[in-house]
KEKE-3310 file (N, C-alpha, C; in steps of 0.2 Angstrom, whole numbers, plus 5000, padded with zeros to 4 digits):
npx = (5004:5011:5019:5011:5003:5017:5019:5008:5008:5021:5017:5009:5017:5025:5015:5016:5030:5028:5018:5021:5029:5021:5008:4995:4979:4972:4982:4989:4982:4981:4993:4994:5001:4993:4993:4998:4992:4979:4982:4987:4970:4963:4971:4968:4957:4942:4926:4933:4944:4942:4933:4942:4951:4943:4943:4952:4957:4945:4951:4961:4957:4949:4960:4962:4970:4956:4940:4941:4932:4933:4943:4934:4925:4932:4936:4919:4918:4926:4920:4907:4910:4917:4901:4895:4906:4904:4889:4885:4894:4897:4906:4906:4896:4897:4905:4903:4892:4897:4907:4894:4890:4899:4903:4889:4891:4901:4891:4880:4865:4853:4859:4860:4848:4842:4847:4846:4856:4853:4844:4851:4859:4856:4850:4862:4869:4857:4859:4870:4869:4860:4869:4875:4871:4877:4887:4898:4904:4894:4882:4886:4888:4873:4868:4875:4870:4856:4857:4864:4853:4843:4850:4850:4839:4828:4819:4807:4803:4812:4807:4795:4801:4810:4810:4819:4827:4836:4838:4835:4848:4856:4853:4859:4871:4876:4872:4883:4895:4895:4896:4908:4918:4930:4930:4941:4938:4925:4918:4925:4917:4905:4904:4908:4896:4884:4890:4887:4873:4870:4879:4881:4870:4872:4885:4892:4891:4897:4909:4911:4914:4922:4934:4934:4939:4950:4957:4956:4964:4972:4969:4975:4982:4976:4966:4973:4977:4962:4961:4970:4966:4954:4957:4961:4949:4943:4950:4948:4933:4934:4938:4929:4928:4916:4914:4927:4929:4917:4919:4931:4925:4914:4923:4931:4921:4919:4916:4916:4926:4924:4909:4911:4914:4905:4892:4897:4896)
npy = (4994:5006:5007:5008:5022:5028:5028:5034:5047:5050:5054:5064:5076:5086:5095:5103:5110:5118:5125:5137:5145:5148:5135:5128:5121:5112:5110:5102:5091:5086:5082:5072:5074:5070:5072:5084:5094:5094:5100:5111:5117:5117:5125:5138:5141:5143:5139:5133:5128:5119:5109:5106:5099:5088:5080:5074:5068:5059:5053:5048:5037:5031:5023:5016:4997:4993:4997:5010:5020:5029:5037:5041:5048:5058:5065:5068:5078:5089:5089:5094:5108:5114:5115:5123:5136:5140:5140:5139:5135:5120:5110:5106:5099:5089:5082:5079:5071:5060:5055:5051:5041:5031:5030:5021:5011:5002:5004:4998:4993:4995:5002:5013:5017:5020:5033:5042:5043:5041:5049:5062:5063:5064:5075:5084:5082:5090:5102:5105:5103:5115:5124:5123:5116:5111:5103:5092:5081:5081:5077:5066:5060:5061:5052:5042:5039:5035:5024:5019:5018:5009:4996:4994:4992:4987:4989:4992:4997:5007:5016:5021:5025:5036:5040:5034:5028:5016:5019:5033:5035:5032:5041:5052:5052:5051:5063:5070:5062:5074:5084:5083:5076:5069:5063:5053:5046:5046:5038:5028:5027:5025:5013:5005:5008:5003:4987:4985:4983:4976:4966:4956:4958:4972:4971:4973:4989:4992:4987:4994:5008:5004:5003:5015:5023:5018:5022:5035:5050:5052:5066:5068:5062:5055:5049:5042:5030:5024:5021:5012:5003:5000:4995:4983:4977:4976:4967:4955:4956:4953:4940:4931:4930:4932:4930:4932:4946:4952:4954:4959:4972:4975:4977:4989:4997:4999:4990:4980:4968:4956:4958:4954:4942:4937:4936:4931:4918)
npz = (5000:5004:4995:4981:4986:4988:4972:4967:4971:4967:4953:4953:4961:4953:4950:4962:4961:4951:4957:4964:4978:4987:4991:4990:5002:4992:4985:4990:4992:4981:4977:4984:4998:5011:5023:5027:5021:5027:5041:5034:5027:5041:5046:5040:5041:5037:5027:5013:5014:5027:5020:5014:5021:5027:5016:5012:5023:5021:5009:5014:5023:5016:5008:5017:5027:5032:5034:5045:5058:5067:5058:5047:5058:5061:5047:5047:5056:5052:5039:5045:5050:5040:5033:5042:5044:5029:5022:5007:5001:4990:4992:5006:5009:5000:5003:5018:5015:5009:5017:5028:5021:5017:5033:5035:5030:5039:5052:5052:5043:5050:5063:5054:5047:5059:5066:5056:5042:5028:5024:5031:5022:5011:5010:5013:4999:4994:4995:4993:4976:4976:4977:4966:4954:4943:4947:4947:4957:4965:4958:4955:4967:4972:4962:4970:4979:4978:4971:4981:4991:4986:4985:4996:5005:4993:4980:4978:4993:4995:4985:4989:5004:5003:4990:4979:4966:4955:4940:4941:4947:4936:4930:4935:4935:4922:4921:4929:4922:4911:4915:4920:4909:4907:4921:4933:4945:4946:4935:4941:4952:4949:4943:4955:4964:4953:4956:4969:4966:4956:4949:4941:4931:4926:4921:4907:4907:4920:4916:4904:4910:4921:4912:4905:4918:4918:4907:4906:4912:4929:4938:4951:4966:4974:4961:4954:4963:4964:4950:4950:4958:4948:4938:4942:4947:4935:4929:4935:4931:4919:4917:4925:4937:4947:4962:4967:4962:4967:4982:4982:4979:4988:4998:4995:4992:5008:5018:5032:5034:5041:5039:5025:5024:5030:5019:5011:5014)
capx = (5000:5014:5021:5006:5003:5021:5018:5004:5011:5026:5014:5006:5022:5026:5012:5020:5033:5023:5012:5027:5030:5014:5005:4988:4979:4971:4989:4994:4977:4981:4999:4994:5001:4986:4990:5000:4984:4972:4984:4985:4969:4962:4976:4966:4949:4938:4925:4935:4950:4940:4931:4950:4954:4937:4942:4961:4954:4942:4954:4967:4954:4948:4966:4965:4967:4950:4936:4940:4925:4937:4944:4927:4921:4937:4933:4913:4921:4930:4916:4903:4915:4916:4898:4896:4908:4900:4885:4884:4898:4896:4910:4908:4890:4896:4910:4899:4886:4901:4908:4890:4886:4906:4897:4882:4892:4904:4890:4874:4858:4847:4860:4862:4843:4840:4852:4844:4861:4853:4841:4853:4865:4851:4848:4866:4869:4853:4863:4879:4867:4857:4873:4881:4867:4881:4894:4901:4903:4887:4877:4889:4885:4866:4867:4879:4864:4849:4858:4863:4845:4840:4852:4852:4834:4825:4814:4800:4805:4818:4805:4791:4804:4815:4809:4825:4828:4843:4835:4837:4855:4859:4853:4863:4879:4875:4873:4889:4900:4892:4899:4916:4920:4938:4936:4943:4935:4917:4919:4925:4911:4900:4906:4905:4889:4882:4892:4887:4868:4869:4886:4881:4867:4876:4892:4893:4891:4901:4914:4911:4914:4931:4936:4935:4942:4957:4960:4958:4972:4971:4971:4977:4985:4967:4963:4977:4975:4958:4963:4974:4958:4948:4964:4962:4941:4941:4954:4942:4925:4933:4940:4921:4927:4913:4916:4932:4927:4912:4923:4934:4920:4914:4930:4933:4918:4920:4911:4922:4929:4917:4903:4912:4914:4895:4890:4900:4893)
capy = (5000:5012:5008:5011:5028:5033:5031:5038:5054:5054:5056:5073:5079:5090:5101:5108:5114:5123:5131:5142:5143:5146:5129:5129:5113:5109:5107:5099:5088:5085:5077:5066:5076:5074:5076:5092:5095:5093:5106:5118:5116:5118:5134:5141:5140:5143:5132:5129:5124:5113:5105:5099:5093:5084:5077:5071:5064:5053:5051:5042:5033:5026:5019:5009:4990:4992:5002:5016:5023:5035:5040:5043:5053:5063:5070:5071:5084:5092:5092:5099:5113:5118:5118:5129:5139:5142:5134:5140:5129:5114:5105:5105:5096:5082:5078:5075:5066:5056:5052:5048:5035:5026:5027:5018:5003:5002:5005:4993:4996:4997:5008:5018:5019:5025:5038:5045:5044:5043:5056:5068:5063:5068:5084:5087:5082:5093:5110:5106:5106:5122:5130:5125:5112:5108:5098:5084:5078:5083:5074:5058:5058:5062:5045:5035:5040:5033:5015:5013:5016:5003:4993:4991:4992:4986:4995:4993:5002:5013:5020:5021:5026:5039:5040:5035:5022:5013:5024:5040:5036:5031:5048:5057:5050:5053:5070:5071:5062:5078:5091:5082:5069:5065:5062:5044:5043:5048:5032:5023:5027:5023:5005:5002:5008:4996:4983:4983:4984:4970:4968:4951:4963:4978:4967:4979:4995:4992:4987:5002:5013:5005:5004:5024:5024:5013:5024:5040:5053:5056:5073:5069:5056:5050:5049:5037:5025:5023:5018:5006:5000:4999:4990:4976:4978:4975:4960:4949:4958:4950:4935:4930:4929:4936:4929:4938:4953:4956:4954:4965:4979:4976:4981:4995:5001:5000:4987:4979:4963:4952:4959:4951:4934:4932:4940:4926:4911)
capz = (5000:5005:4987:4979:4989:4985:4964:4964:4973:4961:4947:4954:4961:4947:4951:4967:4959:4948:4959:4966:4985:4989:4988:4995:5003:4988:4980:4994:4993:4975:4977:4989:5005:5014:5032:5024:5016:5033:5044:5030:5028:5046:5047:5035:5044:5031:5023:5008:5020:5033:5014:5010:5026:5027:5006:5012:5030:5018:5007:5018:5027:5011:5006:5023:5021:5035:5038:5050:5060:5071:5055:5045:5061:5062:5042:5046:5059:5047:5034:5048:5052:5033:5032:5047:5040:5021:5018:5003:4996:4990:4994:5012:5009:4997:5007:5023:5011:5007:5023:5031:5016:5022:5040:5036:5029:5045:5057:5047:5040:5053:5065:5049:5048:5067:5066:5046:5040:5022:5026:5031:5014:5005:5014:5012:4993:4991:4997:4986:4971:4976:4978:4961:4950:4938:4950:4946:4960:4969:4953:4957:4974:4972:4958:4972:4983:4973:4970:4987:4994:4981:4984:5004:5005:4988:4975:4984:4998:4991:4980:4993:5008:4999:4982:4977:4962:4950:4935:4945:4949:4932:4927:4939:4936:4917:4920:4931:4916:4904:4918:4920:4905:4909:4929:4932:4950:4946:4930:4945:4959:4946:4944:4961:4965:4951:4956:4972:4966:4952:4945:4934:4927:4924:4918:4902:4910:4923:4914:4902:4917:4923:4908:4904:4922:4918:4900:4910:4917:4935:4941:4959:4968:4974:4957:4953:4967:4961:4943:4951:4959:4943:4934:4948:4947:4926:4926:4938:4931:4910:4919:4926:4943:4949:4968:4970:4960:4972:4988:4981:4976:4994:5003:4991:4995:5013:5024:5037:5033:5044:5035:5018:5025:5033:5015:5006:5016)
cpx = (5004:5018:5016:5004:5011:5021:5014:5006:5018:5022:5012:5012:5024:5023:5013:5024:5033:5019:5017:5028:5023:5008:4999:4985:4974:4976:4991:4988:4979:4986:4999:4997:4995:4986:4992:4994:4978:4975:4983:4975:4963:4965:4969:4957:4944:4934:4928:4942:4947:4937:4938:4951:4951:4941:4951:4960:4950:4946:4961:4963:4953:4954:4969:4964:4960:4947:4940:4934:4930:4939:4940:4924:4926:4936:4926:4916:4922:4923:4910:4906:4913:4911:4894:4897:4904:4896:4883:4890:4899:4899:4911:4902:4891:4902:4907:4895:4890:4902:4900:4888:4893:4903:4895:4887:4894:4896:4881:4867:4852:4851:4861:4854:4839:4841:4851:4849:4859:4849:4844:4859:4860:4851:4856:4867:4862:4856:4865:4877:4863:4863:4875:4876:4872:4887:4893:4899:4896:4883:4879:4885:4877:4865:4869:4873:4859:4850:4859:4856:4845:4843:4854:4843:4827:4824:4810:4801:4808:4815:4799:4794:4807:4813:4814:4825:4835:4844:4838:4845:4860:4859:4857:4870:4881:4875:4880:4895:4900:4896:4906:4917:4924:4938:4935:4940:4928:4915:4921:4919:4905:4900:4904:4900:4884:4885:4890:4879:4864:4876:4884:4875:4869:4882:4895:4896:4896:4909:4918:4913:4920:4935:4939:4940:4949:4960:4962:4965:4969:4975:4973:4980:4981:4968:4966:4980:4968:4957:4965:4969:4954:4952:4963:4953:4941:4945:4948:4938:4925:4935:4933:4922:4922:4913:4922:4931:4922:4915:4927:4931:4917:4921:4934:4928:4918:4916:4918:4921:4924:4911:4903:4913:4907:4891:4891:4898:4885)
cpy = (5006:5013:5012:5019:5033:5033:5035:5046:5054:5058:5063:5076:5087:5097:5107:5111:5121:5128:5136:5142:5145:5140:5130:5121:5110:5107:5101:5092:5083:5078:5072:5067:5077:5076:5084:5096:5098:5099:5110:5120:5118:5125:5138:5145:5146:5139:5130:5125:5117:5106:5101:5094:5088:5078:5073:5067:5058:5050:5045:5036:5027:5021:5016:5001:4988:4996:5005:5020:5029:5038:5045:5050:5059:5069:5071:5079:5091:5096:5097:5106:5118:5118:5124:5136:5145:5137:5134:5136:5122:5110:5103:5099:5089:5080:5074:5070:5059:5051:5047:5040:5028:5024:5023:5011:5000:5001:4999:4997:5000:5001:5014:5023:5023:5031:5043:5047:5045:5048:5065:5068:5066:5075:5087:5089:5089:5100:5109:5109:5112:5125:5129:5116:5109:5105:5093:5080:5077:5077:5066:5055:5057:5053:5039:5032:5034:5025:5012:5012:5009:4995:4988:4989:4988:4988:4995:5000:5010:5019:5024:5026:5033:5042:5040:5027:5022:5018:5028:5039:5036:5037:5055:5056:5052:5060:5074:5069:5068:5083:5088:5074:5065:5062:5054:5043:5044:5040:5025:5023:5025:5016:5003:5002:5002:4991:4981:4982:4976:4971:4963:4956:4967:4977:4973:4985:4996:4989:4992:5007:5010:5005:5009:5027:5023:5020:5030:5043:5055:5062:5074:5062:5053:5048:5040:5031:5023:5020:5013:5000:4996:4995:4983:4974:4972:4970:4956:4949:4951:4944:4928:4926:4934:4935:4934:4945:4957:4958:4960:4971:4980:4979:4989:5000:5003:4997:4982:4970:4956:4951:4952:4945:4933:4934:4934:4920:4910)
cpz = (5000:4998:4983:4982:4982:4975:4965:4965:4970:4956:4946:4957:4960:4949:4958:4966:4954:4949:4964:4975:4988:4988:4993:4998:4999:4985:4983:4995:4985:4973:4981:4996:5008:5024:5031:5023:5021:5036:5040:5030:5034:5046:5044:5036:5039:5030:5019:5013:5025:5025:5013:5013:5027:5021:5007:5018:5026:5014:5009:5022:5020:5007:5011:5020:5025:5033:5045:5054:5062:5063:5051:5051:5059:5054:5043:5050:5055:5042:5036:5047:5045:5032:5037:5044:5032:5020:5011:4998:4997:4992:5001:5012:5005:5001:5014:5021:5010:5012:5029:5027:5019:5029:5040:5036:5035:5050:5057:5046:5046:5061:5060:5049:5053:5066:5059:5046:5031:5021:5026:5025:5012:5007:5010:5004:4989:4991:4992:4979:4971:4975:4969:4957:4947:4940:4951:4952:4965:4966:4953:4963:4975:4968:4964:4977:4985:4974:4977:4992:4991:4983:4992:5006:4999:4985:4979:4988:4997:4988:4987:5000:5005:4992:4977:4971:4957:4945:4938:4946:4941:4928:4929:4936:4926:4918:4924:4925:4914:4910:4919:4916:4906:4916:4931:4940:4950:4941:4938:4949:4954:4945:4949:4963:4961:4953:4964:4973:4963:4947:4938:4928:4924:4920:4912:4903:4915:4919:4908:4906:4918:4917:4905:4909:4923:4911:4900:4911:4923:4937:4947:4961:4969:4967:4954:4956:4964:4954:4944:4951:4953:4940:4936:4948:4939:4926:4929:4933:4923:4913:4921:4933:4947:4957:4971:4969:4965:4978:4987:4980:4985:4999:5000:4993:5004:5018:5024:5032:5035:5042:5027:5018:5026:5024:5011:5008:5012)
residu = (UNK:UNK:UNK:UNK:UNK:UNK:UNK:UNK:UNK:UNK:UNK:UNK:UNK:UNK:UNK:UNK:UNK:UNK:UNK:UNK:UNK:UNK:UNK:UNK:UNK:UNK:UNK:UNK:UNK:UNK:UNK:UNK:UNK:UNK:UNK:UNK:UNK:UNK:UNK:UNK:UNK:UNK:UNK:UNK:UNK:UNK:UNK:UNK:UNK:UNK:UNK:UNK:UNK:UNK:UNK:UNK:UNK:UNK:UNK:UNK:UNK:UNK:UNK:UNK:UNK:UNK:UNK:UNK:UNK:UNK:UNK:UNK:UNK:UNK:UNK:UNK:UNK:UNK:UNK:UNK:UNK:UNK:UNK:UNK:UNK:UNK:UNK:UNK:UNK:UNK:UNK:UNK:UNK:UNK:UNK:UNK:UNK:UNK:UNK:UNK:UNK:UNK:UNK:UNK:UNK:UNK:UNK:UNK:UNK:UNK:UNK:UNK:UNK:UNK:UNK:UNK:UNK:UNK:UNK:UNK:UNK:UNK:UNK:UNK:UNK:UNK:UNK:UNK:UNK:UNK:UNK:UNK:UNK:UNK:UNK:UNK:UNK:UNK:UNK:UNK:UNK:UNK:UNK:UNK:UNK:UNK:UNK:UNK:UNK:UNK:UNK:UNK:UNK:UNK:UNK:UNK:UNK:UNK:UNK:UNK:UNK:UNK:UNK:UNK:UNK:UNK:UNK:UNK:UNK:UNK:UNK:UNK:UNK:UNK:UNK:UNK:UNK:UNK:UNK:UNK:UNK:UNK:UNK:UNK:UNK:UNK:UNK:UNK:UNK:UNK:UNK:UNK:UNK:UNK:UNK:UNK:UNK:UNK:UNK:UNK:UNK:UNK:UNK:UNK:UNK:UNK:UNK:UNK:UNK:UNK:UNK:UNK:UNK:UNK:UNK:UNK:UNK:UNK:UNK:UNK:UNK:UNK:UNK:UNK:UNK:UNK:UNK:UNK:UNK:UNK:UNK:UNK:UNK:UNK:UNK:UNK:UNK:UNK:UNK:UNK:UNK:UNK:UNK:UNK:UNK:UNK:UNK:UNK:UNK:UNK:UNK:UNK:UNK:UNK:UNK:UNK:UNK:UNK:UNK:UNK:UNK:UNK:UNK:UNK:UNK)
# end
């Protein structure tokens, strides 16, 4: 993992050179320094600053080889904070929406349920887009939304509960590609989402999706850990291990290890 970290943070490197002695914690977000990133960051105390720290907090948490709850809380913090701060920008809303949806898996359905953890994603993701309708990632999150109702819950329910269905996610995430074509983890979140919905269904689609993921440039170190990911996704997905593939789409997603064995019985 420490390998894989350090490529990918060769790759973006470059770009703190470039951005002259002043690097902000978006730069420093970008090359993969993310504690550098979370202090600057915090310094900064602004919402767009508590947003990074919140976006590099998820960001490391998600290139554990476990779930994290402590970590997870530690960015909702964060993302709180930046939306405090500026509710008017989105990023502080889709990063909490993000981190609550990590929560739920960690924590199960029906503590996820008590606590309206998809409730309040909703609520959030609905700010992000008031502020800024055309964001990518906002229209991702709205679609990763949709499927995971659907997909923890039913249609039935999902639709009834939520008014949330597969459809409606497919449309979101379609209208996130049209505002950012090239982003190699939006192609990726999209694959998982279906994969974690109905992968032997969507086989196509989801492989359409890592596939664009895989061919992609990443814009950041995140991005190209993620590619890794899709690389290691798409061999299984053509191979027609769909056993290991799933396990692996579960752990990427983020439910603890325990879950993936009772899950695989």
């Amino acid at each position: 993992m420490r390998v894989l970290r350090a490529a990918a943070t060769a790759l973006v490197l470059p770009m703190l050179a470039a951005a002259g002695p002043a690097v902000t914690p978006l730069e420093l977000y970008a090359a993969g320094k993310y504690q550098s990133a979370i202090s600057a960051g915090v310094g900064q105390n602004d919402g767009a600053g508590f947003a990074v720290a919140a976006r590099a907090t998820l960001a490391e948490a998600l290139m554990r080889d476990a779930p994290c709850l402590e970590c997870l809380k530690r960015a909702e913090g964060y993302a709180r904070r930046a939306v405090a701060l500026d509710s008017r920008l989105p990023e502080g809303h889709i990063y909490l929406a993000a981190i609550l949806g990590y929560e739920a898996r960690i924590v199960g359905v029906l503590t996820a349920k008590m606590h309206g953890f998809a409730e309040e994603a909703k609520a959030q993701i609905d700010a992000a887009l008031a502020a800024d309708p055309h964001n990518a990632r906002a229209l991702a999150a709205l679609g990763g939304w949709n499927i995971a109702i659907v997909s923890n819950g039913g249609p039935t329910l999902a639709r009834l509960l939520y008014g949330a269905s597969v459809r409606e996610g497919e449309k979101d995430f379609a209208d996130a590609f049209r505002a950012a074509p090239g982003d190699v983890a939006l192609r990726y979140q999209y694959a998982l989402a279906l994969s974690g919905y109905d992968a032997d269904g969507y086989r196509a689609t989801i492989a359409d999706s890592l596939s664009r993921a895989v061919a992609g440039k990443p814009a950041t170190a995140y991005d190209s850990v993620m590619q890794t990911r899709a690389v290691d996704l798409l061999r299984l997905l053509k191979a027609g291990d769909l056993e290991k593939y799933l396990r692996l789409v579960r752990r990427y997603q983020g439910y603890p290890v325990a879950d993936e064995a009772a899950s695989a019985r």
